[in-house]
C-alpha positions as a Python dict, from the first residue, in 0.01 Angstrom:
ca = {
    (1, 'X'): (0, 0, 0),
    (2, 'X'): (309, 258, 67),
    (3, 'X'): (403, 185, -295),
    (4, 'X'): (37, 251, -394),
    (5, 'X'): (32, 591, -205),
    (6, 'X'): (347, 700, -325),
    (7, 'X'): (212, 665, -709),
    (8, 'X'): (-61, 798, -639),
    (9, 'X'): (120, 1087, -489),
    (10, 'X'): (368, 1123, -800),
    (11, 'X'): (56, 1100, -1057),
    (12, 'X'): (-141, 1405, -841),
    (13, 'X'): (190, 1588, -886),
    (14, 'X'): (223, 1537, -1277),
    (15, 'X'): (-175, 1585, -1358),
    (16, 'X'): (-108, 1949, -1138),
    (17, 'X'): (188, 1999, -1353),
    (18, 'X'): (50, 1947, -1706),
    (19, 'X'): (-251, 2104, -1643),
    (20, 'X'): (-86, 2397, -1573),
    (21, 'X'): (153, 2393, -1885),
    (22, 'X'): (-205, 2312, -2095),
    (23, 'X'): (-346, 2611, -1914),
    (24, 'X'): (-47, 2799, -2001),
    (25, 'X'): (-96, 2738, -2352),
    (26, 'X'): (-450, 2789, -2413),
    (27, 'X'): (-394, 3131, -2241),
    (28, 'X'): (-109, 3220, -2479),
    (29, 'X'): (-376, 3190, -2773),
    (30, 'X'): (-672, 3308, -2592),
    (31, 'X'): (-878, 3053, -2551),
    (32, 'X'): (-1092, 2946, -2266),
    (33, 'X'): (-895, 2660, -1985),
    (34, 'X'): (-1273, 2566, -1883),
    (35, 'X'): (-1217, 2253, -1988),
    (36, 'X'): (-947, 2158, -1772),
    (37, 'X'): (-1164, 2178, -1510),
    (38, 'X'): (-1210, 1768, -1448),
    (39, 'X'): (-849, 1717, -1433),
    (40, 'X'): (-841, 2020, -1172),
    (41, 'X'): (-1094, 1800, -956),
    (42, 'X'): (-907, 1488, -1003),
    (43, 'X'): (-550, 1646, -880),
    (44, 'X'): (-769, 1828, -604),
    (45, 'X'): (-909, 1464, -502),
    (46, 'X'): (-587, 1314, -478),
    (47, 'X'): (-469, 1592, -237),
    (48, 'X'): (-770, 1518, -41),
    (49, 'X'): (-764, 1093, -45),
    (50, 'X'): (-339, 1128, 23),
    (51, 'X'): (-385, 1189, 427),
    (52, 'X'): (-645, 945, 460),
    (53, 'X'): (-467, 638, 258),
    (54, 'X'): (-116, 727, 489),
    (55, 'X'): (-363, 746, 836),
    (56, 'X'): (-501, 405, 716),
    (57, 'X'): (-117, 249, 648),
    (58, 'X'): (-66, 377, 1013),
    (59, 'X'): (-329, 184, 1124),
    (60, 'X'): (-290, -135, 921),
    (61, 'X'): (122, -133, 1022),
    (62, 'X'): (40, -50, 1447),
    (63, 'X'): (30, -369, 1632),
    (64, 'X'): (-292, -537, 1670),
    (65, 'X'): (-490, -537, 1953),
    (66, 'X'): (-499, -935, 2129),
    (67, 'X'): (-797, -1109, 2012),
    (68, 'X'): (-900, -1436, 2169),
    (69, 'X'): (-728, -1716, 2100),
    (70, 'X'): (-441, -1557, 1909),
    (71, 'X'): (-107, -1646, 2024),
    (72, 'X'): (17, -1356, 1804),
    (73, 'X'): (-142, -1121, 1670),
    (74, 'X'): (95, -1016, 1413),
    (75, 'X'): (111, -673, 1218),
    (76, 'X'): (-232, -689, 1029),
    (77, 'X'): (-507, -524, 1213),
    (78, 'X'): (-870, -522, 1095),
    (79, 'X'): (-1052, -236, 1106),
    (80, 'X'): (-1353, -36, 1008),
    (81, 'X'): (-1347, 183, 751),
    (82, 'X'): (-1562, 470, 829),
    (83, 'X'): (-1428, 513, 1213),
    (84, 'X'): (-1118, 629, 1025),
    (85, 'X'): (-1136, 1036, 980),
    (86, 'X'): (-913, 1232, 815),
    (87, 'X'): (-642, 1343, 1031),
    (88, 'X'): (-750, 1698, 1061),
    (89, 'X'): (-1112, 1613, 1134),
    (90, 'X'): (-983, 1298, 1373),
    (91, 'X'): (-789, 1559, 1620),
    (92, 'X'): (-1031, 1775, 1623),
    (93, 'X'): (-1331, 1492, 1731),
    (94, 'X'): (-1046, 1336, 1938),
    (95, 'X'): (-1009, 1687, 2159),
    (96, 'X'): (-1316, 1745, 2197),
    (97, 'X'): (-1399, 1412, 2342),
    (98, 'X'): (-1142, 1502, 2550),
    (99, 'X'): (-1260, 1800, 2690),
    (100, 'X'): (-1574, 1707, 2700),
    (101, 'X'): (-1420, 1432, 2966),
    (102, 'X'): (-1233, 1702, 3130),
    (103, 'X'): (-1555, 1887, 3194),
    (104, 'X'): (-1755, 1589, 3434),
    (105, 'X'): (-1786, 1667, 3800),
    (106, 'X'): (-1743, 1314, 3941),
    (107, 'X'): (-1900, 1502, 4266),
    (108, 'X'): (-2130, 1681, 4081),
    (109, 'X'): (-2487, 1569, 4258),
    (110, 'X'): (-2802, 1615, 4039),
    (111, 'X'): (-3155, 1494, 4100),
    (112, 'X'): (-3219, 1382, 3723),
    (113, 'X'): (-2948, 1263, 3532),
    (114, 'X'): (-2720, 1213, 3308),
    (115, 'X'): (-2514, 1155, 3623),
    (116, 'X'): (-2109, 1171, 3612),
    (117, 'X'): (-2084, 796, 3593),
    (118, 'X'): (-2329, 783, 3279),
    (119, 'X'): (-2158, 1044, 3108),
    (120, 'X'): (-1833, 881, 3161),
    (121, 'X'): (-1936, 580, 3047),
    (122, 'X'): (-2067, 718, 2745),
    (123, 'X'): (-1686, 964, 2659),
    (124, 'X'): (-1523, 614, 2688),
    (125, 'X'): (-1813, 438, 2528),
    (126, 'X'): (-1721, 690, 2230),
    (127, 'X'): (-1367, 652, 2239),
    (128, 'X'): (-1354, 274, 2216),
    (129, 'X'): (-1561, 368, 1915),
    (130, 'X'): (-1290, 506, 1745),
    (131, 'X'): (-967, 314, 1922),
    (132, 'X'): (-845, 240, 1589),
    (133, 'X'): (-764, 564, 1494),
    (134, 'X'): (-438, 694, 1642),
    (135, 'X'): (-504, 1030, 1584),
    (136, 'X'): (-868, 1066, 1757),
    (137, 'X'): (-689, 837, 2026),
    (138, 'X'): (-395, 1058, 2045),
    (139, 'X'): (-614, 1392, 2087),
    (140, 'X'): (-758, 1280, 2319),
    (141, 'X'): (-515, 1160, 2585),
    (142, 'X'): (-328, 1499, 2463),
    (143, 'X'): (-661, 1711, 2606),
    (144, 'X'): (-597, 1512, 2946),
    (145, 'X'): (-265, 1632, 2942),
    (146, 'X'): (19, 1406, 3145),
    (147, 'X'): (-183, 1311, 3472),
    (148, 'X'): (-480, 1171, 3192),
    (149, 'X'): (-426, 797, 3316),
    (150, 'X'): (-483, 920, 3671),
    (151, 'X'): (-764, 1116, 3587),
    (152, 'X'): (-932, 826, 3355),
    (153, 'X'): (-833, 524, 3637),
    (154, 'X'): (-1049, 765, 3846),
    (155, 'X'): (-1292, 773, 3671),
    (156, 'X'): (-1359, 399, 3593),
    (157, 'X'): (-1405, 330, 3912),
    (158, 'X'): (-1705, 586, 3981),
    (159, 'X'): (-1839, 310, 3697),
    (160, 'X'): (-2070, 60, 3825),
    (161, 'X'): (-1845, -269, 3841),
    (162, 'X'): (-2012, -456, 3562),
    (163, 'X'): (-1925, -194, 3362),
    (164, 'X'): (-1544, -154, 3453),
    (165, 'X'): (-1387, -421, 3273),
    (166, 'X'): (-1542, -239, 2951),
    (167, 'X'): (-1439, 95, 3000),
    (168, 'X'): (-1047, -41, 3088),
    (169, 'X'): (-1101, -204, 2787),
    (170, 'X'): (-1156, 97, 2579),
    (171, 'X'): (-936, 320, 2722),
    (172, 'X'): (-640, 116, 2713),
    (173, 'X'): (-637, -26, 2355),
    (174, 'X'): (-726, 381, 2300),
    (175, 'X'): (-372, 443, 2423),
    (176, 'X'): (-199, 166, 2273),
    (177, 'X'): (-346, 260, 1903),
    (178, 'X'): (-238, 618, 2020),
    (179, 'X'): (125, 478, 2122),
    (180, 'X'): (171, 337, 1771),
    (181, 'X'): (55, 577, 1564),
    (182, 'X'): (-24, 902, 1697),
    (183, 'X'): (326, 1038, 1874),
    (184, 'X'): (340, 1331, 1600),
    (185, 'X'): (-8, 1431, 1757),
    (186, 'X'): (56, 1765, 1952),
    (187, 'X'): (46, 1737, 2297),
    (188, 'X'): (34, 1345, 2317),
    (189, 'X'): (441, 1315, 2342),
    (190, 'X'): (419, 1493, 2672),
    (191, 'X'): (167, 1210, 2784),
    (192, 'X'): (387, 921, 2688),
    (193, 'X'): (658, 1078, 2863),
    (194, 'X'): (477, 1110, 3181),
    (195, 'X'): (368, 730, 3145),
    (196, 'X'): (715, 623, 3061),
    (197, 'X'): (860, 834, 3375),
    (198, 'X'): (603, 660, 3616),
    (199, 'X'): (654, 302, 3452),
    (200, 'X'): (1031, 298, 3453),
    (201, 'X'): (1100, 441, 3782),
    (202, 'X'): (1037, 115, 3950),
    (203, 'X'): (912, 260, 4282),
    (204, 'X'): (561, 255, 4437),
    (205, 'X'): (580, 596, 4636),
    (206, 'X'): (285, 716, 4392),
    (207, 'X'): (96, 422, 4415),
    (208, 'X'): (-213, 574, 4249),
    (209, 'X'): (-53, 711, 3974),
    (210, 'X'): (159, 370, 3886),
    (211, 'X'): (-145, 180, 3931),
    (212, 'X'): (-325, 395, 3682),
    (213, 'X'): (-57, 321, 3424),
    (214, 'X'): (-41, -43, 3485),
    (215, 'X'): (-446, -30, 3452),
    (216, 'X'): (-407, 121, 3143),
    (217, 'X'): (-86, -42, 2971),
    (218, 'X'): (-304, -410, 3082),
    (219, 'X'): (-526, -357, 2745),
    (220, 'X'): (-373, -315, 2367),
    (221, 'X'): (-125, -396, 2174),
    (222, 'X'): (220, -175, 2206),
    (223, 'X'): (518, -168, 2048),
    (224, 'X'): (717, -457, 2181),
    (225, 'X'): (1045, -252, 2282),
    (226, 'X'): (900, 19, 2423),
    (227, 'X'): (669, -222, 2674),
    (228, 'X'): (909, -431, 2779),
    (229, 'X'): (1129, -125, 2873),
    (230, 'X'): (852, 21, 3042),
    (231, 'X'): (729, -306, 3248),
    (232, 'X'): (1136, -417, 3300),
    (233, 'X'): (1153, -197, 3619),
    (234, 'X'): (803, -415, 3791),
    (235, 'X'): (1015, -755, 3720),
    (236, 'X'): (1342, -702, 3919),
    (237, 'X'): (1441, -912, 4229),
    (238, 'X'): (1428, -590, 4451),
    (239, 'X'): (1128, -439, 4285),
    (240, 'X'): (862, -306, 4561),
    (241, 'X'): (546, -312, 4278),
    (242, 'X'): (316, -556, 4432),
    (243, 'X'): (-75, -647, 4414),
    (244, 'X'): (-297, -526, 4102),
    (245, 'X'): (-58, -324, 3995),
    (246, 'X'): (206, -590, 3911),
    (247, 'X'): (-86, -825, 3784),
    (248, 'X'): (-182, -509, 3557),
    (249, 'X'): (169, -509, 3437),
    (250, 'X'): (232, -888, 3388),
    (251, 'X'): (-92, -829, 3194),
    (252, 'X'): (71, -603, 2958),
    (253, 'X'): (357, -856, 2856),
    (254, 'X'): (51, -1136, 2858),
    (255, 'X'): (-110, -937, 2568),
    (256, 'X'): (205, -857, 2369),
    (257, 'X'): (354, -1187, 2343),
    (258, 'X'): (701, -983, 2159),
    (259, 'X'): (778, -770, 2477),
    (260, 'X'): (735, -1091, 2692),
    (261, 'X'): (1006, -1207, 2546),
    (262, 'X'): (1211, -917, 2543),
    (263, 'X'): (1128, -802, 2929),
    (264, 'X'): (1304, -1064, 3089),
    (265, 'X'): (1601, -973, 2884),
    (266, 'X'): (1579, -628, 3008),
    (267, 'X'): (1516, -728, 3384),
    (268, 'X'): (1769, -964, 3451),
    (269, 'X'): (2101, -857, 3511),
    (270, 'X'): (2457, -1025, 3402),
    (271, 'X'): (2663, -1242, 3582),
    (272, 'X'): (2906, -1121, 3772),
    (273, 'X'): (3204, -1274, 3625),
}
């Protein structure tokens, strides 16, 4: 398909090109370049289709989210083709969902509803609706700014339990789409760094926040390297991350069977020789 796009890109160039020289011409001898109008529509449609086809490669090339009884999932992804926007229109749906998160009162008390835990449930409801776009995803998480997996883990669990597992669900193959595909989103690099910070410091003296990254890393499919450096920290001897937390980590590397392999490479240390 990168071959495809790249032709595709070439021939928008050359139709722009001629039909310029053509208009050139005609103008030179006075006559009307009217006619060159459906070539002017096809070069303009080509500029138009060229983000979307290169959002789509994104998409197809970012790890794949596990699906039941796959031992690995691979590189192919499948995915629907009208939850893909164009990237413009994507980060602009993407922070807006995200502000519209931002702006729930989880203590806001109200004698008819929508009450905060329906109208969470619905922003995350709408995210996992589009979790295979990296850009939406990306905006997103970029609205919440660096403490979003704090703010979303608290969120959840205003949820009624039933509908936890769900939301989790959403929210973290959200983030791993986003991982893959959407670091050039604005905003969304200072997000990964904050998880990355929290993951590979190896302490628990924030428990809430590195419980709110392991919730969140426990769902998707990430690039192997970059999990298994973030999860190498929880698997040391002398490491003090215990409980959920370590179980949401171990099911990180349980999802991506690539960084598994890698992580214990990264946590155990050489002989002393």
């Amino acid at each position: 398909m990168s071959g495809f796009i790249g032709e595709l890109e070439r021939a928008g160039q050359v139709i722009a090109e001629q039909a310029e020289s053509i208009r050139r011409e005609l103008a030179a001898v006075d006559l009307s370049a009217a006619g060159l109008a459906p070539i002017r529509e096809i070069g303009g449609w080509t500029e138009q289709e060229l983000p979307r086809l290169r959002q789509r490669l994104a998409t197809i090339n970012a790890p794949m989210p596990t699906l039941p009884g796959l031992s690995d999932p691979g590189r192919l992804m499948p995915y629907q083709e009208a939850s893909l926007l164009a990237p413009a229109e994507a980060r602009r749906q993407g922070t807006a969902l995200g502000k519209r998160f931002a702006a729930i009162d989880p203590d806001e008390f109200s004698l008819t509803g929508p009450y905060a835990p329906d109208k969470i449930a619905a922003v995350l409801k709408e995210l996992g609706a589009h979790r295979q776009d990296a850009v939406y995803s990306a905006a997103f998480f970029a609205t919440l700014g660096p403490s979003g997996p704090q703010k979303l883990d608290a969120a959840v669990r205003r949820l009624a339990e039933e509908k936890r597992a769900d939301a989790r669900m959403a929210a973290g193959t959200a983030f791993a789409m986003a991982v893959s595909g959407g670091a050039s989103v604005p905003g969304f690099a200072a997000v990964m760094k904050s998880v990355e910070k929290s993951a590979k410091s190896g302490d628990n003296e924030d428990e809430e926040e590195l419980a709110a990254v392991s919730a969140l890393l426990s769902h998707g499919n990430y690039p192997d390297v970059w999990l298994a450096e973030l999860v190498q920290p929880a698997l040391l001897p002398d490491s003090r991350i215990t409980g959920p937390t370590l179980a949401g980590f171990l099911n990180a590397l349980g999802n991506n069977p690539a960084a598994a392999r890698l992580a214990p490479g990264h946590a155990v240390a050489a002989p002393a020789l």
